[in-house]
N, C-alpha and C positions, 0 to 999 in steps of 0.2 A: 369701830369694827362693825360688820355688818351682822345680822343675828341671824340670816340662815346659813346654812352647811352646801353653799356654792361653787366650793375649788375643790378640784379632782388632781390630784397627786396619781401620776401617771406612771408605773415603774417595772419596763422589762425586767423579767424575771431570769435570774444567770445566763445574761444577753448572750457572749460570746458560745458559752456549751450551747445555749439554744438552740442558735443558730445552726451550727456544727447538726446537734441531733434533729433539726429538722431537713437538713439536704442529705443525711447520711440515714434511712433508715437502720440501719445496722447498730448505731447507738442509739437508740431512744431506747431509756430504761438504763439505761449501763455508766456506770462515775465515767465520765468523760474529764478530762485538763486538758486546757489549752494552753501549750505554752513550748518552751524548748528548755535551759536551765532554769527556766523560774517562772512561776506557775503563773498563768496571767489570767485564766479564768477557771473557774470550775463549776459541772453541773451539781445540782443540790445532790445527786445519789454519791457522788464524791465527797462534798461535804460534809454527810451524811458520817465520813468516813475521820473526818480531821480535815480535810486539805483545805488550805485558804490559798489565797491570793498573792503574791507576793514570794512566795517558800518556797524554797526546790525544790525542782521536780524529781530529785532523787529520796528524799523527806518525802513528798508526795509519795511517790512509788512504792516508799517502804510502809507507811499509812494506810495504801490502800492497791493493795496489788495487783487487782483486776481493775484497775482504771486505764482506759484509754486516750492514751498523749498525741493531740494532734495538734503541726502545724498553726499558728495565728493565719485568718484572710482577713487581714480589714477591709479588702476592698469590698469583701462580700458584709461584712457588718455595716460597711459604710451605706451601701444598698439597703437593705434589713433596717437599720436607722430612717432613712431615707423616706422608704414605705412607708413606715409608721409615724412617722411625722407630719406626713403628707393626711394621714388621715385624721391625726390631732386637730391639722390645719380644716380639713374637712368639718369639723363636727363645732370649732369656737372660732373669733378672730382672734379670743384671747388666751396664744399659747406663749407658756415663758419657756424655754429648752433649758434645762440647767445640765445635762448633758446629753451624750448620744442616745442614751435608753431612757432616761427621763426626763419629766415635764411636770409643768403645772400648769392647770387649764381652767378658765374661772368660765361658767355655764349659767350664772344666774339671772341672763337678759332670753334664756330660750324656752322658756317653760311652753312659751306658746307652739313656740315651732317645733322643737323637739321633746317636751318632756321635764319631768322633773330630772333634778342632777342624778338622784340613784338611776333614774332609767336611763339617761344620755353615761352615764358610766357600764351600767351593764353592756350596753349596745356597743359601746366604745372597745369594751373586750372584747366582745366578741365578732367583731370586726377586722381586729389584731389579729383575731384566732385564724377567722377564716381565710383575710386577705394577705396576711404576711406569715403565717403558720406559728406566730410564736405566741408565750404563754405571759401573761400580765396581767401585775397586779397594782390595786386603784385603791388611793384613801379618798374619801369624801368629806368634807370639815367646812366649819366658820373660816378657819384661817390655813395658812398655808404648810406652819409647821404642825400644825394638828394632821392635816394632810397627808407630809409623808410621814409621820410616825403610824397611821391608820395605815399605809399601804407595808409599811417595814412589819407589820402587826400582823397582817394580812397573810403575807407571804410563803408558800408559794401558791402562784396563780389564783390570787384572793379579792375579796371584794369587801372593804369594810366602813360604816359610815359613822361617822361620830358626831350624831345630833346636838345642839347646843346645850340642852337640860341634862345632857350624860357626860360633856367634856370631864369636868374632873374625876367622875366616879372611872372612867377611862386613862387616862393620864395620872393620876395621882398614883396609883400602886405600880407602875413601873418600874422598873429601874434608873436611876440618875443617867445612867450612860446611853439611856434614848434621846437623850435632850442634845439637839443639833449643839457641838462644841466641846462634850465632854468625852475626850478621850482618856487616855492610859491616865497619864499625870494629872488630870483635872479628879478624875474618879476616885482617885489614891487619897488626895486633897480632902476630899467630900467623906468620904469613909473613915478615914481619922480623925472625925468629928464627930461621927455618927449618923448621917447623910447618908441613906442607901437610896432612896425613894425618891419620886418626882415630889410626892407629894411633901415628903420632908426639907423638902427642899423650900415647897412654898410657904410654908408653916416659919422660916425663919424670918425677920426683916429684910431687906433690900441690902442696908448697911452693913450689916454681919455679914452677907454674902460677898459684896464688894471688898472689904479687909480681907477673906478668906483669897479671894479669886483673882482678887485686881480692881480695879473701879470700871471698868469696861466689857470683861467679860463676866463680874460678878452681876451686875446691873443686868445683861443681855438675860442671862440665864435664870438669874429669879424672874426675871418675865415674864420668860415663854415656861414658864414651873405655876406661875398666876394668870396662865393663857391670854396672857397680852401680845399679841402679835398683827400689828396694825399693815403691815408688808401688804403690796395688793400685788396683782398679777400682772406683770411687766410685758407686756407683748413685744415691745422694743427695746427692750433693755441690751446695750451694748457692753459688754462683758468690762469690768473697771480692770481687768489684769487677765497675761495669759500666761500659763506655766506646759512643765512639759517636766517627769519623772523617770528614772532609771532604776526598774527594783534588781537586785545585783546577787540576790538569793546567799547561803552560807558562804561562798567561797570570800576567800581573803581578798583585798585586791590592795594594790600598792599604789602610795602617791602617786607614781607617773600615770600608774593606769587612770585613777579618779579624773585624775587632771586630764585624759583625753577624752574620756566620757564630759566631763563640764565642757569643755569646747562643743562636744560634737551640740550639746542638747544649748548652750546658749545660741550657736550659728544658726539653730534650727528657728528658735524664738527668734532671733535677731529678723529675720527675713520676714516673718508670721509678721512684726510690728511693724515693720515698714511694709509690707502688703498692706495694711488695714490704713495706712497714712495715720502712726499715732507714733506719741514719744513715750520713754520711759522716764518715771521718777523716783522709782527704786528697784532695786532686785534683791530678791529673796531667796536665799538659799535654806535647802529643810533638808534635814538628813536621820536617818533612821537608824538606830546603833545596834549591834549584836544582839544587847538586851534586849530589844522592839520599844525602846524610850524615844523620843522624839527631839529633837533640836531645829531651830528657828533660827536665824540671824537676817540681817537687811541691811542695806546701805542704799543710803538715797543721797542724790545728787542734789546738788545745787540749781541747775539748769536741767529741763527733759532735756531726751539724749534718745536716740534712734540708733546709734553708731557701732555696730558688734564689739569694734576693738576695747570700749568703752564698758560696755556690756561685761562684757568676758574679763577685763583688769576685777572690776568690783567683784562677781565671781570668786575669782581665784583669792583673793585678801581673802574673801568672807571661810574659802574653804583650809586656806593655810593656818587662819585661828582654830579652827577645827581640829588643826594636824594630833596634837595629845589627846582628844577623846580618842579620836579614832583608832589611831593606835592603840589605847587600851582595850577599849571597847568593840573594835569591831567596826561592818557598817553593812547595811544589808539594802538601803534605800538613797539616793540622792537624787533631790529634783531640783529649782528653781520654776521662782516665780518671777514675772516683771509686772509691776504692779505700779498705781497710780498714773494712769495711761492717761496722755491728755492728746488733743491735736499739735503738731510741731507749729509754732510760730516761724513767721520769715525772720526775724532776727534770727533765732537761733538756728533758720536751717544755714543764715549764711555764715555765720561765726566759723571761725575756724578753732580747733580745741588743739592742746598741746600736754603733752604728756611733761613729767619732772623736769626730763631732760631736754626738753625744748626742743621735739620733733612733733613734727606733725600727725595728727590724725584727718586722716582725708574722708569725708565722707562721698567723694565721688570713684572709691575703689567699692564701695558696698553698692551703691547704684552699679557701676560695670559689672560687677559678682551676679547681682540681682538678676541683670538683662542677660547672663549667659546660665544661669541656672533655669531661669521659666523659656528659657528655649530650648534649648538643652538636655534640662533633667536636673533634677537638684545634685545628684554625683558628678555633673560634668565637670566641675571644680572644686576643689577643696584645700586643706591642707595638707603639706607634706608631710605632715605629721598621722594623719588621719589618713592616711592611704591604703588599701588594704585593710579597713579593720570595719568592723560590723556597724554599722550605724543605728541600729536597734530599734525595735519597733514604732513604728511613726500611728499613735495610736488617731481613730478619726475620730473627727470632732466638728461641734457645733462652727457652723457658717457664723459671724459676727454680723449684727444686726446693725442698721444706723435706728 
């Protein structure tokens, strides 16, 4: 790893509300939510209030009563993104997109041309500022997760650098739950041990943490707690998997309903991996329960697979083992992921696949789907089952890179 403080962790700040309060003067200053049943984004004066992400927006409303509920435009975020990316691209060649409102940008070949990293970061805001009107905040670090926990540090509309000789005196008295990975159940884990701290964290062995956590994310995490974080800044890094989420806020919802939403959102990825000309080799289903506890399941195939029908069976198993939490517990989140994405081989795209009962799965009904949907409109066909019913926000998202 390199020993100066050259990656800039790049992070619109409550992108969606931004946006919102900067075409609308009449909300700047005022809790804005964006969303319809279920809160999809919130300005920090909302925040401010309780509202998160995810929650109803009738939960919202009661948290915080003079908030203003507006509509989602991704088309207008999509722009908004757009712009600002454009000027990432402006200031490095070396931008990684980790999603629509942020980035990582590594500046340490421009001292001549531009400046040291704190100056090519300042400039960098206030560029955001003037040419896209929105508010962002930037960590500056040796490494990448020092990075954005300096800009999550930051936040709102902040600017913070964490020089090499200061990394731990920075990082160590934190909290465990900044360290990229540890959420609700990892935190729980750590704290019934006596683990509140980044720092306590790196104070244990490797080993101890590995029995605690796993051998994979015990290892990851005393790591980056002993600021090992060797990751460089991927300028072309092609995304290893793409997923897509449905948050479902308090209301109940019954198997058939789950079950139409898992179509609508596998049909949607199904289509995203064959645009991109890649296969799948597993899919991941992650579901969020009443309590906000997390659940993970996966199934991976034998062969990659591009095929929806294919797609959508492993799905549905994965969400039918699920059927008794849920029912007890609730469920307030369901997404998938397709993961292990590789290029499709010519064998396999010519193989024919067969379900138990020895019917066919045709992969040239998804090609026909494919060529009437991108002329079309992606609603021009669908299922009859999905007729009529909300297809739910198609959030935007980063172009895939080769």
């Amino acid at each position: 790893m390199k020993g100066e403080a050259t990656v800039l962790h790049a992070d619109l700040d409550a992108f969606y509300a931004s946006v919102e309060q900067r075409d609308d003067p009449a909300l700047r200053g005022r809790p804005v939510i964006v969303g319809g049943g279920v809160v999809v984004a919130a300005s920090y004066e909302a925040k401010a209030h309780g509202v998160r992400t995810t929650m109803g927006t009738q939960r919202a409303r009661a948290l915080c009563p003079a908030a203003v509920i507006v509509p989602p435009r991704m088309e207008a975020y999509s722009a908004a993104s757009r712009a600002v990316f454009d000027i990432f691209h402006d200031t490095t060649p070396y931008v990684e997109g980790i999603s629509i409102d942020e980035a990582f940008l590594e500046v340490g070949g421009l001292r001549r041309l531009a400046g040291t990293p704190v100056q090519i970061a300042m400039r960098l805001r206030e560029r955001v500022g003037a040419e896209v009107g929105l508010p962002m905040s930037v960590g500056v670090a040796r490494t990448k997760f020092l990075a954005k926990v300096a800009s999550a540090v930051s936040k709102p509309d902040g600017l913070l650098v964490v020089e090499p000789e200061r990394e731990e005196a920075f990082l160590h008295p934190l909290p465990v739950e900044r360290l990229w990975g540890v959420g609700a159940v990892t935190a729980e884990k750590l704290h019934s041990r006596g683990i509140h701290t980044v720092g306590q964290l790196a104070e244990i062995e490797a080993a101890t943490a590995e029995q605690w956590l796993g051998s994979a994310a015990g290892a990851q995490l005393h790591a980056l707690a002993r600021l090992r974080d060797p990751r460089p800044v991927e300028a072309t890094r092609r995304h290893g998997s793409i997923g897509s989420q449905r948050a479902l806020g308090n209301r109940s919802s019954s198997a058939g309903a789950l079950e139409l939403i898992l179509m609508q959102i596998v049909d949607q990825l199904a289509k995203r991996l064959r645009d991109r000309g890649s296969s799948c080799g597993t899919v991941v289903l992650r579901l969020r329960y009443g309590d906000f506890t997390r659940a993970t399941r996966s199934s991976t195939f034998a062969a990659p697979t591009d095929r929806t029908e294919v797609l959508l069976s492993a799905a549905q198993r994965l969400l039918a083992a699920a059927d008794r939490d849920i029912a007890e517990r609730g469920i307030t989140l369901i997404g998938v992921s397709l993961s292990r994405l590789t290029r499709p081989g010519p064998v396999q795209a010519e193989l024919p696949l067969e379900w138990s009962d020895g019917s066919r799965i045709d992969a040239k009904l998804d090609v026909a789907l494919d060529a009437v949907r991108d002329r079309f409109g992606a609603s021009a066909v669908t299922r009859a089952a999905l007729i009529g019913r909300d297809p739910g926000l198609s959030a935007p998202r980063l172009p895939d890179h080769e």
